[in-house]
C-alpha positions as CSV (number, residue, x, y, z in Angstrom):
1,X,64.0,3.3,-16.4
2,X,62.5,4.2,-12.7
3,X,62.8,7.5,-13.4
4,X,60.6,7.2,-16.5
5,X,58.1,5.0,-15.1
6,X,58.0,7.5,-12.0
7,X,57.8,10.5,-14.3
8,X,54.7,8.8,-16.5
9,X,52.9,8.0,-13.2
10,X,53.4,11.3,-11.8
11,X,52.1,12.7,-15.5
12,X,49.0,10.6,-15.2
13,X,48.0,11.4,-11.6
14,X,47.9,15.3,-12.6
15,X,46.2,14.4,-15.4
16,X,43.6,13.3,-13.1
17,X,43.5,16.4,-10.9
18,X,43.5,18.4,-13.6
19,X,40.8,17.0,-15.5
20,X,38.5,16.3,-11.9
21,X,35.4,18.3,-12.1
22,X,34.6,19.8,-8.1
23,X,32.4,17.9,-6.7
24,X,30.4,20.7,-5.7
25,X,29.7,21.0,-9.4
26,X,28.9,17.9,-10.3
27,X,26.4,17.9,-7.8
28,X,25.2,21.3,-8.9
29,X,24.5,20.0,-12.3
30,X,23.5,17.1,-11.4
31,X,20.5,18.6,-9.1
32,X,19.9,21.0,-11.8
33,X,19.3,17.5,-14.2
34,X,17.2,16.0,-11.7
35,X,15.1,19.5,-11.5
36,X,14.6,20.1,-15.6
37,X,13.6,16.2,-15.2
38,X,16.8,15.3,-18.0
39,X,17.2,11.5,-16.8
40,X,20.4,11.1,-19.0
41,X,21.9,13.7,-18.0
42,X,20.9,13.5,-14.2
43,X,22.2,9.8,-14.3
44,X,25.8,10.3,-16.2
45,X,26.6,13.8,-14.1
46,X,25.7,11.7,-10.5
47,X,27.8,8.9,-12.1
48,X,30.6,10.6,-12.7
49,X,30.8,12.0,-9.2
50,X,30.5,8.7,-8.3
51,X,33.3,7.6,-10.2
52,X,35.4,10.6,-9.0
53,X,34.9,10.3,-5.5
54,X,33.5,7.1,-4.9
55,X,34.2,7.8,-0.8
56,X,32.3,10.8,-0.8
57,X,29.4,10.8,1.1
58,X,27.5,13.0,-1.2
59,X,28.2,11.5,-4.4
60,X,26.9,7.7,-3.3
61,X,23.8,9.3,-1.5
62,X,22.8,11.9,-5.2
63,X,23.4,8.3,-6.7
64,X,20.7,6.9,-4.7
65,X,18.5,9.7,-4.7
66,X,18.4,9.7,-8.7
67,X,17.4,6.0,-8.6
68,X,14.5,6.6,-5.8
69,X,13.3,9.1,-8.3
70,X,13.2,6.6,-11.2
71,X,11.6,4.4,-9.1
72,X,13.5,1.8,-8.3
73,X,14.1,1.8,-4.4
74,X,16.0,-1.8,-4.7
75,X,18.7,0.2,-7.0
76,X,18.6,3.6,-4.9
77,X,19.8,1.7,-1.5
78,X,22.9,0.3,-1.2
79,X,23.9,4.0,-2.4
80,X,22.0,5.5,0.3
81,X,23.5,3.0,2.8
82,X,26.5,3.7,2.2
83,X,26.3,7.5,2.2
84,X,25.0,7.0,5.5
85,X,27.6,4.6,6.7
86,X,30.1,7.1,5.2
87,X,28.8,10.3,7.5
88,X,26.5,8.4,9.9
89,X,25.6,11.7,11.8
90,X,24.3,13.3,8.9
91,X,20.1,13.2,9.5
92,X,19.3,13.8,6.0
93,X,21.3,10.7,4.7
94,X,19.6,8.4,8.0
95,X,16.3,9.8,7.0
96,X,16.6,9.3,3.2
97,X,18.1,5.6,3.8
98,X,15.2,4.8,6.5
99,X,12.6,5.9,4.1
100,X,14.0,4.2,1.2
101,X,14.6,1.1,3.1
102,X,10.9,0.6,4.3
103,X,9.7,1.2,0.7
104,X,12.2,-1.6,-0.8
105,X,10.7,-4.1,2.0
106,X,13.7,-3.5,4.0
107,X,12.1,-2.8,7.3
108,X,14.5,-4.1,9.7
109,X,17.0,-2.1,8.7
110,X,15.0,0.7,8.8
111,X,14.5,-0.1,12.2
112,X,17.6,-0.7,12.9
113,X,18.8,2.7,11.7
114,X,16.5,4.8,13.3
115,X,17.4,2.5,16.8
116,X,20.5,2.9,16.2
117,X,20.6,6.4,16.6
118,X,17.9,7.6,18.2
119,X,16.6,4.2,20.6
120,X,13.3,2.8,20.0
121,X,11.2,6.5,21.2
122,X,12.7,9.4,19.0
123,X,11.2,12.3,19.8
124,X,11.3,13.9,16.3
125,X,7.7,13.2,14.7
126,X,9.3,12.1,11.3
127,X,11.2,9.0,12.6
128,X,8.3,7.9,14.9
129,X,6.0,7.6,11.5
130,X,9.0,5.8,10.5
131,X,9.2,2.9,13.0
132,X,5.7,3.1,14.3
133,X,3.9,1.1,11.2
134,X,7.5,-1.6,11.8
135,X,6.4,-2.2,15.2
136,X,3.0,-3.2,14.5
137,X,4.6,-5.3,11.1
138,X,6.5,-7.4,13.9
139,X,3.3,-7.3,16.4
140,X,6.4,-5.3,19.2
141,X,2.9,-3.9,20.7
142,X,5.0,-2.7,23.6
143,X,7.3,-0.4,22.1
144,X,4.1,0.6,19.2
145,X,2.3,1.5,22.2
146,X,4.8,4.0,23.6
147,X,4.5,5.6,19.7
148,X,0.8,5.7,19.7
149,X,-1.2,6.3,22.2
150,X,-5.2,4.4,22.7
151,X,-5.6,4.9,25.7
152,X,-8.6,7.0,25.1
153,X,-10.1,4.1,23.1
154,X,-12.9,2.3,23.8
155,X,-11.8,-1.9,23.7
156,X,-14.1,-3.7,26.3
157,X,-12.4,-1.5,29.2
158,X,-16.0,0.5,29.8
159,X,-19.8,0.1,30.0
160,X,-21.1,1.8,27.2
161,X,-24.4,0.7,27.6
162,X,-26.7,3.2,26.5
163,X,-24.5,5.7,25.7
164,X,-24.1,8.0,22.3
165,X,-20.8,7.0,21.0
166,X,-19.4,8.8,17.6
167,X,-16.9,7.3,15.5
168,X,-15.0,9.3,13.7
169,X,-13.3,8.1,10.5
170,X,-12.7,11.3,9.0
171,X,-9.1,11.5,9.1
172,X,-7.3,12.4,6.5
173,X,-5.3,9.0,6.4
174,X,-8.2,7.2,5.9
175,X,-8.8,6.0,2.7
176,X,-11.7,3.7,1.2
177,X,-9.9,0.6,2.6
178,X,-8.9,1.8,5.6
179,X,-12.9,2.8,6.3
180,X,-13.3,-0.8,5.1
181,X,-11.1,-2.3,7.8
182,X,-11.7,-0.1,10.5
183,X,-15.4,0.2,10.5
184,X,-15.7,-3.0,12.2
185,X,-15.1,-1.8,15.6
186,X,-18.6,0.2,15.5
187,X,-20.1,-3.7,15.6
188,X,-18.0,-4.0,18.9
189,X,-19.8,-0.3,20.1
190,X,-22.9,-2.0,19.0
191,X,-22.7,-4.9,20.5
192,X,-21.6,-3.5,23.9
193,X,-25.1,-1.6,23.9
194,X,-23.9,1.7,22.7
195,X,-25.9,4.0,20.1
196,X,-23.4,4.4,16.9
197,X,-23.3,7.4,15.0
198,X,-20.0,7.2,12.5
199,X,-18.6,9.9,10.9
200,X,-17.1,9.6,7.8
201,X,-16.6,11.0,4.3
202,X,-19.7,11.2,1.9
203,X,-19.0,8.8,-0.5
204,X,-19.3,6.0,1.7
205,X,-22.5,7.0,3.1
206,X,-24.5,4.8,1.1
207,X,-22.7,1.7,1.5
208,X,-22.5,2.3,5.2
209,X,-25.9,2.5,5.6
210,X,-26.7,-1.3,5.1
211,X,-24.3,-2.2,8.3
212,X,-27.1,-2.9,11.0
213,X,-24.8,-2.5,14.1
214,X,-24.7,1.5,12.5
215,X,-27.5,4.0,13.8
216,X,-26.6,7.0,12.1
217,X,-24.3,8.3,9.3
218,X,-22.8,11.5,9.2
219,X,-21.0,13.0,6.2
220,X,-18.1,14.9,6.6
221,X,-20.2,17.0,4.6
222,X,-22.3,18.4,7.3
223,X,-20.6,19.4,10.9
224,X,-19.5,16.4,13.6
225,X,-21.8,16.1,15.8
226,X,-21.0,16.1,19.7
227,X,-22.0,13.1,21.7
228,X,-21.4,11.7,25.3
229,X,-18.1,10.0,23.7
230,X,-16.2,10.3,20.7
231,X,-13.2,7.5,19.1
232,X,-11.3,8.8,16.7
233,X,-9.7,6.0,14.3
234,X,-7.3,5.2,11.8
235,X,-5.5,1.9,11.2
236,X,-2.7,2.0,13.5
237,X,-4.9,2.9,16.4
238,X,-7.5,0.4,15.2
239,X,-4.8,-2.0,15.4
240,X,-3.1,-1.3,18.5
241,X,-6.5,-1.2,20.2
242,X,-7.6,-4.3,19.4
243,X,-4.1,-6.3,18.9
244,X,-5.1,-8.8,21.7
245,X,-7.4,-10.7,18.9
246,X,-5.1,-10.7,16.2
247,X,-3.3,-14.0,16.6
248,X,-6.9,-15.5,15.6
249,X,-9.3,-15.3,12.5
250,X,-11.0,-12.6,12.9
251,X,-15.3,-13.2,13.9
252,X,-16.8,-10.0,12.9
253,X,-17.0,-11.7,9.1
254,X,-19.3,-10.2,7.4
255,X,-20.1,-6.7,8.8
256,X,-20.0,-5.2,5.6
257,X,-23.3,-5.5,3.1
258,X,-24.3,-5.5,-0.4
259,X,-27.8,-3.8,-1.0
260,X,-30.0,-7.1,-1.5
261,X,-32.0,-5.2,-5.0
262,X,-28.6,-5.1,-6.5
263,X,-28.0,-8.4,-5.5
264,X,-30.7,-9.4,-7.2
265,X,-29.7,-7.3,-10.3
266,X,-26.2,-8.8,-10.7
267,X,-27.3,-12.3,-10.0
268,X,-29.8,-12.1,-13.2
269,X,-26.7,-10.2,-15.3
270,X,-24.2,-12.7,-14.4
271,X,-26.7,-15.3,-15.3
272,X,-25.9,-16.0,-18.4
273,X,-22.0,-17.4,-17.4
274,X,-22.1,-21.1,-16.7
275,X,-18.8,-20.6,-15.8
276,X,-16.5,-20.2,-12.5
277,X,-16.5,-16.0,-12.1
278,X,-13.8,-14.1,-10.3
279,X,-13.6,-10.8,-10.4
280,X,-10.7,-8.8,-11.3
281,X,-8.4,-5.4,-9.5
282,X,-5.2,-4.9,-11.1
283,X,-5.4,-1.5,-10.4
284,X,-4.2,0.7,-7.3
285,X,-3.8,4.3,-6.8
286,X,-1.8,5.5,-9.7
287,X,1.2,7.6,-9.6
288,X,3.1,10.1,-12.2
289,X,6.5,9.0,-12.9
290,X,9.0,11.7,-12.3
291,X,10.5,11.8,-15.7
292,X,8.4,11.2,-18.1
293,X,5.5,13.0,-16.5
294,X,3.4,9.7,-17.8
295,X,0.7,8.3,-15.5
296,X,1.8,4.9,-14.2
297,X,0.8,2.3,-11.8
298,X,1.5,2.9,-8.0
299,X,3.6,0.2,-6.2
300,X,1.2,-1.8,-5.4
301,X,-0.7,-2.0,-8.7
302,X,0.3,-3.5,-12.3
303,X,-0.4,-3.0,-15.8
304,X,-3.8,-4.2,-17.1
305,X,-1.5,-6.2,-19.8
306,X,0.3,-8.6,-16.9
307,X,-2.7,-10.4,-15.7
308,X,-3.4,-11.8,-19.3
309,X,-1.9,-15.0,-18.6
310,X,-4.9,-15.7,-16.1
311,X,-7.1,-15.0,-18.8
312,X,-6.8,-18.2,-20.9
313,X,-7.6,-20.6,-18.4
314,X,-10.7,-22.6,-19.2
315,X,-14.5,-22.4,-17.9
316,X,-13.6,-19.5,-15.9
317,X,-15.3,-16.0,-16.6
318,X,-13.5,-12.8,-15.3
319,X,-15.7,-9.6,-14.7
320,X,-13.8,-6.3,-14.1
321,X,-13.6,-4.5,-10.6
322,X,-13.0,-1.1,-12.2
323,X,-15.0,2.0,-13.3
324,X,-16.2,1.7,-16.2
325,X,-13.7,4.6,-17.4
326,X,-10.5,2.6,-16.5
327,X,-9.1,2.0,-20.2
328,X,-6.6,-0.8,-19.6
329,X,-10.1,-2.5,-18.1
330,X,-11.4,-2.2,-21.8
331,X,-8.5,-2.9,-23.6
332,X,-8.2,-6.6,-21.9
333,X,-12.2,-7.1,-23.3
334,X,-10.4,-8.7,-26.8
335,X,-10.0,-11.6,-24.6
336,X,-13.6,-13.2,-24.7
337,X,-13.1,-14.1,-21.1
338,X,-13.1,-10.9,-19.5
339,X,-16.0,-8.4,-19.2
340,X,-16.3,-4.9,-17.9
341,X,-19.5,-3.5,-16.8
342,X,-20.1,0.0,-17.7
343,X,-22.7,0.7,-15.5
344,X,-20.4,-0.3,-12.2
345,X,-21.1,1.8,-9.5
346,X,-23.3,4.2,-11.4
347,X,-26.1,5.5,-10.4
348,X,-26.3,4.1,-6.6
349,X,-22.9,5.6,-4.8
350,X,-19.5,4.2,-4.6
351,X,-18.7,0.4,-4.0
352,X,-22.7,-0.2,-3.7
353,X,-22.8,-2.3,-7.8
354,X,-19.4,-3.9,-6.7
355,X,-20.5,-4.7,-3.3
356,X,-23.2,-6.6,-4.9
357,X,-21.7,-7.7,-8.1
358,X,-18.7,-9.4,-5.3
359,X,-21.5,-11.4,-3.7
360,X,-22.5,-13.0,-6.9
361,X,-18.6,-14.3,-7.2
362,X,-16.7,-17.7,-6.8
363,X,-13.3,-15.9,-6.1
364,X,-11.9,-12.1,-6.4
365,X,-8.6,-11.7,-7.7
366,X,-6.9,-8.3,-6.4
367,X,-4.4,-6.0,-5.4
368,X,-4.0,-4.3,-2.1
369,X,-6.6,-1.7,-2.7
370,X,-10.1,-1.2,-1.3
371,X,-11.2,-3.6,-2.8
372,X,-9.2,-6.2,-1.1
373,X,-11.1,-5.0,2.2
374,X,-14.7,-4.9,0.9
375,X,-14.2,-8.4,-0.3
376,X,-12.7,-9.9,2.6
377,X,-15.6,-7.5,4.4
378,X,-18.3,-9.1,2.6
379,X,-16.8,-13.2,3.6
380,X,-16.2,-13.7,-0.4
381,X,-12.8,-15.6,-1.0
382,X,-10.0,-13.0,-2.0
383,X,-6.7,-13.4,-3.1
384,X,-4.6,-10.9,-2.9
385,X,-1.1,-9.6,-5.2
386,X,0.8,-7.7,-2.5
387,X,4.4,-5.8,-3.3
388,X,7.7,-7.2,-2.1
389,X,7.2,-3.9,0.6
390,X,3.7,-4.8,2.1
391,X,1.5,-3.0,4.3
392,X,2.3,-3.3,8.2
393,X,-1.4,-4.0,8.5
394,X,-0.9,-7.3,6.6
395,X,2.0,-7.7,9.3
396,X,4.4,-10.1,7.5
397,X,1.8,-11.7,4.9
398,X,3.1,-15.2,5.3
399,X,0.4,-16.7,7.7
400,X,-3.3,-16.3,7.2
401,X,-4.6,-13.2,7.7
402,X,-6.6,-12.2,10.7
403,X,-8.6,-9.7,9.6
404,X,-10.0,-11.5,6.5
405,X,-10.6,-15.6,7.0
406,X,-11.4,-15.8,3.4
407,X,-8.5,-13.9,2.5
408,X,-5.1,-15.2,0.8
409,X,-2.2,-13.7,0.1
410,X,0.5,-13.8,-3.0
411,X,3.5,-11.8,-2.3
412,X,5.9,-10.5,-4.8
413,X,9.5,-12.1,-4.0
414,X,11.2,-9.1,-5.5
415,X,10.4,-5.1,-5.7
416,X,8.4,-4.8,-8.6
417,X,8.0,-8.4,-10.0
418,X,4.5,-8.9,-10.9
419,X,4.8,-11.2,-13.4
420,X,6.2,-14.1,-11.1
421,X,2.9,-13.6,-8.8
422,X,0.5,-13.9,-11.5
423,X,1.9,-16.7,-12.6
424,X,1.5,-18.3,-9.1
425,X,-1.9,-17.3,-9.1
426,X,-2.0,-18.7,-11.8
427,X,-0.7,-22.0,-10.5
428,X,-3.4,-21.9,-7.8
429,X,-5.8,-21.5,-10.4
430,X,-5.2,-24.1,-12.8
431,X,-5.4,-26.6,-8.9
432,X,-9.2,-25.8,-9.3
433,X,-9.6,-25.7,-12.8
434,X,-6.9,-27.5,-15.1
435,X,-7.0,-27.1,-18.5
């Protein structure tokens, strides 16, 4: 009888072996999937690896990488974790499970990886990115400091009095927002007695031009001029300059404008709403999703669909934040609460109609886009819908934030969750105006 039950179990291990595709194969095929853009058949080649040789390091990290490009960082890793813990000198697994770490909100152990490794100063360029935006999330100015140097910036250290100073925001990292929330340092240049000449990307120009504490604009249009001294800015140098005032609210509220003609413009359209008004952003950059090719929202913006549960409470009027073109804007018009404007920011340069058109407003309603920033720029209460992964400038969005007094935040409790958020926005609503 043993020597049957041996002989079976002898039978079925070959079986195994002879039936076990390489794994050099299934990876192969599995790559070749994931290039043609075949989700299926992606997912049930990288699974089968899997199950074939679950302790291969390759198999859990292909795993991982499929499920980062479905979007779905949460799912992708504990796969790329343990690929990494499986061959822990292997810089392409550290580097994938870093990076996929800090986009599923997992920052310390991003941190943690990278230290791990490589101490809290790598040298390679990638990994600095990496844990430089962590260090400021946790306010560790001392080791962000040795990651990013300001030494060359201007923070009360000199007497400027006088003196031409250019500001350049043209970098390449800076977005609308960022010019939003980084601007503000000009009003310190100002205020210290220097001339301020800012140079920045065309668009903004007009919008610019109302800040008083601004003597010149330059478009990135025309060349950068050269004056007696030049600050060069983006968020984490902004941040690090100026991190001794960031355990306070910050005082520089307002020191962005709205053009006082459309003021008065907005003021007579919104006229006719006897009601409470916020203003509404569901929308951030938008991204393509891998497979499908379809245009989707970004992490940090939602379908035009999941903030319809806001819509129904009573004697409040919602008034879109979006271009006119944004369809999901017009398709939540059937609810006879919410408007769209289709003359927003037409005509008079970017942001200048919703810069006014804010200032008219009882509350804005957002997610982390620029619009968050000109809002909290302007002094006009904001609440803002973050991702479970926010931005280090928010730093850990559970305190008040202070860069924006009038500012609130709403974070999601899980990757992806919006509808959870809007329903505690929601909640906060219904505190002013029950139903």
């Amino acid at each position: 009888m043993k020597r049957i039950r041996h002989f079976f179990f002898l039978l079925f291990i070959t079986t195994i072996f002879i039936h076990a595709e390489p794994l050099d194969n299934l990876i192969a095929n599995g790559r070749k999937a994931l290039q043609q853009k075949n989700q299926p058949a992606a997912h049930s080649t990288f699974l089968q690896a899997l199950e074939q040789y679950p302790d291969h390091p390759q198999a859990q990290f292909y795993m991982g990488v499929f499920h980062y490009y479905a979007n779905n960082p949460t799912r992708a890793l504990p796969y790329l974790q343990r690929s990494y813990k499986l061959d822990p000198e292997n810089m392409q697994f550290l580097n994938a499970c870093a990076t996929v770490a800090n986009h599923a909100g997992q920052f310390m152990l991003a941190r943690d990886i990278i230290e791990a490794h490589y101490g809290a100063e790598p040298r390679d360029a990638g990994l600095r990115t990496k844990l430089l935006p962590i260090y400021i999330r946790n306010r560790d100015w001392h080791y962000a400091s040795k990651l990013c140097t300001v030494s060359d910036l201007w923070w009360h250290n000199d007497d400027i009095t006088n003196q031409s100073v250019l500001l350049d925001l043209s970098s390449q990292w800076n977005g609308h927002g960022d010019v939003f929330q980084i601007v503000r340092y000009a009003k310190h240049l100002k205020d210290a007695g220097a001339h301020v000449t800012v140079y920045v990307r065309p668009e903004l120009a007009p919008l610019l031009s109302l800040c008083p504490y601004l003597d010149r604009i330059v478009p990135t249009t025309h060349p950068k001029p050269t004056l007696a001294k030049e600050y060069s800015l983006t968020t984490d140098r902004f941040i690090l300059a100026t991190h001794t005032t960031t355990h306070i609210p910050s005082k520089d509220i307002p020191y962005l404008y709205a053009d006082e003609t459309l003021c008065t413009k907005w003021q007579k359209r919104l006229a006719p709403y006897n009601t409470y008004k916020i203003g509404i952003c569901f929308q951030s950059s938008k991204m393509q999703d891998y497979f499908s090719g379809k245009t989707i929202p970004g992490p940090r913006g939602m379908y035009g669909s999941q903030i319809n549960p806001l819509l129904d409470v009573r004697g409040v009027s919602f008034f879109s934040l979006h271009p006119a073109h944004e369809p999901e804007a017009k398709q939540l018009c059937s609810n006879h609460t919410f408007h769209v404007f289709d003359d927003l920011d037409v005509g008079y340069g970017a942001f200048m109609d919703s810069a006014a058109l804010i200032k008219q407003l009882d509350l804005v309603i957002t997610v982390d886009t620029a619009i968050a920033h000109l809002a909290g720029a302007l002094g006009v209460p904001v609440w803002v819908m973050m991702p479970h992964a926010t931005d280090f400038r928010w730093f850990n969005a559970d305190e008040n934030c202070p860069w924006y007094p009038t500012m609130k935040f709403f974070v999601q409790k899980e990757q992806g969750e919006w509808n959870e958020v809007v329903q505690r926005v929601k909640q906060s609503l219904l505190a002013r105006h029950p139903l």
